[in-house]
C-alpha positions in Angstrom: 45.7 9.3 4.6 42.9 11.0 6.4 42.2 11.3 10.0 38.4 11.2 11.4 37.5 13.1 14.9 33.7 12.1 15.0 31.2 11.8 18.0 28.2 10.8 16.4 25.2 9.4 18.8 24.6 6.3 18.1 21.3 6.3 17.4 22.1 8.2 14.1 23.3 5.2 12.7 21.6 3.2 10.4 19.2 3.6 7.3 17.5 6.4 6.1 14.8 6.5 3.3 13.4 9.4 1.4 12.2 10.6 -2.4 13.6 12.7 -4.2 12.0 15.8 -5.8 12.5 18.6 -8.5 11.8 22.5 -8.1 8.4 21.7 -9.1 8.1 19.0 -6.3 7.4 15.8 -8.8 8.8 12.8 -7.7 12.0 11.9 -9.6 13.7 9.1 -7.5 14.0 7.2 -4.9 17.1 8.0 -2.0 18.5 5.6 0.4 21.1 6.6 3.0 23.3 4.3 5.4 25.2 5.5 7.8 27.5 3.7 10.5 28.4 4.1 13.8 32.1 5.3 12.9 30.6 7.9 10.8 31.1 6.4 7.4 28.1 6.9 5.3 26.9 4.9 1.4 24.4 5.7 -0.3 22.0 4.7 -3.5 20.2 7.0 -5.8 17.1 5.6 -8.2 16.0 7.5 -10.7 12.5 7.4 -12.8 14.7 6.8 -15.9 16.4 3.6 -14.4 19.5 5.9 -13.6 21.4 4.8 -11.0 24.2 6.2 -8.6 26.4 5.5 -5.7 28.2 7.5 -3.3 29.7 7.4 0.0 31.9 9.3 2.2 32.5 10.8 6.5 29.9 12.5 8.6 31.5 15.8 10.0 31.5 16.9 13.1 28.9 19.1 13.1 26.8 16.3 11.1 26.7 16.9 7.9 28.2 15.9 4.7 28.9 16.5 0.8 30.2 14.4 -1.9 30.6 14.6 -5.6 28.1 12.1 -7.9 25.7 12.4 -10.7 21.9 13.6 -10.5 19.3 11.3 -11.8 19.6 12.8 -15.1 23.4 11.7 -15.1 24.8 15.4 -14.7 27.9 15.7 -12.7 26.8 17.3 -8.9 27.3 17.5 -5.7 25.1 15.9 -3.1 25.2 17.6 0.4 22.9 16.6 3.4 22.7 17.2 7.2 21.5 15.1 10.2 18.9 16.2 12.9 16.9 15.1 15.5 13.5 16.0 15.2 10.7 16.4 18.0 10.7 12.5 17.9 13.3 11.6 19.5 14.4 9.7 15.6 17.2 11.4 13.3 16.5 12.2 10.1 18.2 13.3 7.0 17.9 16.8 4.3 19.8 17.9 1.7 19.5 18.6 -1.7 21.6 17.9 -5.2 23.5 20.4 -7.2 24.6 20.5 -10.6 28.6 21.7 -10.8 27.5 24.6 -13.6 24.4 25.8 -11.4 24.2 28.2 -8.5 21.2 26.5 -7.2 20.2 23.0 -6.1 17.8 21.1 -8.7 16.8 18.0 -6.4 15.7 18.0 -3.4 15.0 15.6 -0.9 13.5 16.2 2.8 13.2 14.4 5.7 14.9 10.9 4.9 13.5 8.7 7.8 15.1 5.6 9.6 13.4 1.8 9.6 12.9 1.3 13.5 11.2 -2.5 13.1 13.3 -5.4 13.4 13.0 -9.0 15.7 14.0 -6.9 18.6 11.3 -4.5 18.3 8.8 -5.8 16.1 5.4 -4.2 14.2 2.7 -3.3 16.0 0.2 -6.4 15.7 -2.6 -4.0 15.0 -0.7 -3.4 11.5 0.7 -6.8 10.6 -0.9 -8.8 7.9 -2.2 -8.6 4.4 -2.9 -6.0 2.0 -4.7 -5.3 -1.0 -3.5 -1.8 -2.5 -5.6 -0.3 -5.6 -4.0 2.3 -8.0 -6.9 4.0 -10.0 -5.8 5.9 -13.1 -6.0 9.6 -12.5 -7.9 10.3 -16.0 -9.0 8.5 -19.2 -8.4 11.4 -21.4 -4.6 12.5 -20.6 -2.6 10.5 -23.5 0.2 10.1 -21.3 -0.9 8.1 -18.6 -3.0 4.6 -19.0 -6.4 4.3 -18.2 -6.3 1.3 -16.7 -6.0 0.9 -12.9 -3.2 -0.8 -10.9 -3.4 -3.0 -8.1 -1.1 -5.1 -5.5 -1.3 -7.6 -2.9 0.8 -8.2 0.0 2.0 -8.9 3.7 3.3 -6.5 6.2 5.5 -9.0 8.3 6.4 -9.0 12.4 9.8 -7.4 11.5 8.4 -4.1 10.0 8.8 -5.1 6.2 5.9 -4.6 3.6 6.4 -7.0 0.5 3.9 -6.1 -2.5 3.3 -8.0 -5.5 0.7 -7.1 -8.7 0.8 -5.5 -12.2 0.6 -1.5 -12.9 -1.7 1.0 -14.6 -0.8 0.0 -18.0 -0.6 -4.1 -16.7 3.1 -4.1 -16.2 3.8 -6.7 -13.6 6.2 -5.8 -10.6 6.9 -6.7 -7.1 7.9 -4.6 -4.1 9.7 -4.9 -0.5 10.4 -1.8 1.4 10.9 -1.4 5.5 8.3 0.7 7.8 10.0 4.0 8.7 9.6 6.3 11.6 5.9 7.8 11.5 4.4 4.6 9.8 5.2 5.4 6.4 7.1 3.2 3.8 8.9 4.7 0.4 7.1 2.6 -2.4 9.5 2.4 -5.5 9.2 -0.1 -8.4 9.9 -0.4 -12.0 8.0 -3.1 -13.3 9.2 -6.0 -15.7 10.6 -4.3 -18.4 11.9 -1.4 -17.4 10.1 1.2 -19.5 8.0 2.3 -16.1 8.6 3.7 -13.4 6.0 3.9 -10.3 6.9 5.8 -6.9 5.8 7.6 -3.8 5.0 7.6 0.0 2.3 5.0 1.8 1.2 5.8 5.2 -0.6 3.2 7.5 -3.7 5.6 9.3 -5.4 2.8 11.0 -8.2 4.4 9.1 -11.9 3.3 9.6 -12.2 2.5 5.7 -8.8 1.9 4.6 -5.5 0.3 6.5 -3.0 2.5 4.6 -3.4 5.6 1.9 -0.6 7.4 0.3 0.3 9.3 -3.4 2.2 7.5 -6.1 3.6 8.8 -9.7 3.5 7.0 -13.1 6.5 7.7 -15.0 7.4 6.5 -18.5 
């Protein structure tokens, strides 16, 4: 049996979005974090390597919150994150993963943000529409990455949810939904047909004078 005594502000509930990063700060999965009004929390963990975990557990008091679950790279840790509210007004989420043999975290993963779009409060109409997103190869010469470029098409719909379809770097097709977050920014993470790839990283819509959105993405295979 366990008893819960939790007060959490409502507005902390819901889902929270976020990558996940090494010590050197590459990319290394995705993060996706739901919590409820009762404090219960679930949450999903996508690795580059098509690893994939699950977890879940209670917000504490003082909200934050720990549970035992495998990294990306399928070693036995524990995840432990808190809950703020930053200058916003939104909550967000930080915390970091630990292997049980270390002393220090290895992944890290910084402030997870909150889809605020739905039919109650829908998109902005200045970013609603379609998109055309190009991925240009980095180099020709690095061995380990293609040298062919990527590209996408896609909608950004009234309810705050960008859907992406189109065919990686190496020509890998793939297809892509992910919600608009707090700040205007949306967690891209894909691994096209096949599974061998992996492609992830952050988009942010800028409203800029040459381009409707810009962001970083990784090639992993």
């Amino acid at each position: 049996f366990e008893v819960k005594i939790i007060d959490l502000d409502p507005e902390s509930a819901g889902s929270y979005y976020g990558l996940v990063k090494d010590k050197k700060g590459n990319m290394i999965g995705r993060l996706t974090i739901t919590i409820t009004q009762d404090g219960a929390y679930s949450g999903k963990l996508d690795g580059i390597n098509r690893s994939k975990r699950f977890f879940k557990g209670f917000i504490k008091s003082d909200y934050s919150a720990s549970a035992l679950t495998r990294n990306i790279f399928w070693r036995l840790s524990t995840i432990g994150f808190s809950i703020s509210q930053s200058d916003s007004g939104y909550y967000r989420i930080a915390g970091h993963f630990q292997n049980l043999s270390d002393v220090e975290p290895n992944h890290f993963f910084y402030g997870l943000r909150k889809s605020i779009y739905n039919a109650n409060n829908p998109l902005p109409w200045s970013m609603r529409g379609r998109y055309t997103m190009l991925m240009p190869s980095p180099s020709t010469t690095d061995e380990g990455l293609p040298a062919g470029d990527g590209f996408a098409v896609g909608n950004m719909w009234r309810a705050g949810v960008l859907k992406l379809w189109g065919y990686s770097n190496s020509g890998a097709k793939f297809s892509y939904s992910s919600p608009m977050l707090e700040g205007n920014e949306v967690i891209f993470f894909t691994r096209p047909y096949g599974g061998l790839e992996a492609l992830l990283g952050k988009i942010w819509f800028r409203n800029w004078w040459k381009t409707d959105f810009k962001g970083k993405l990784r090639y992993a295979r």
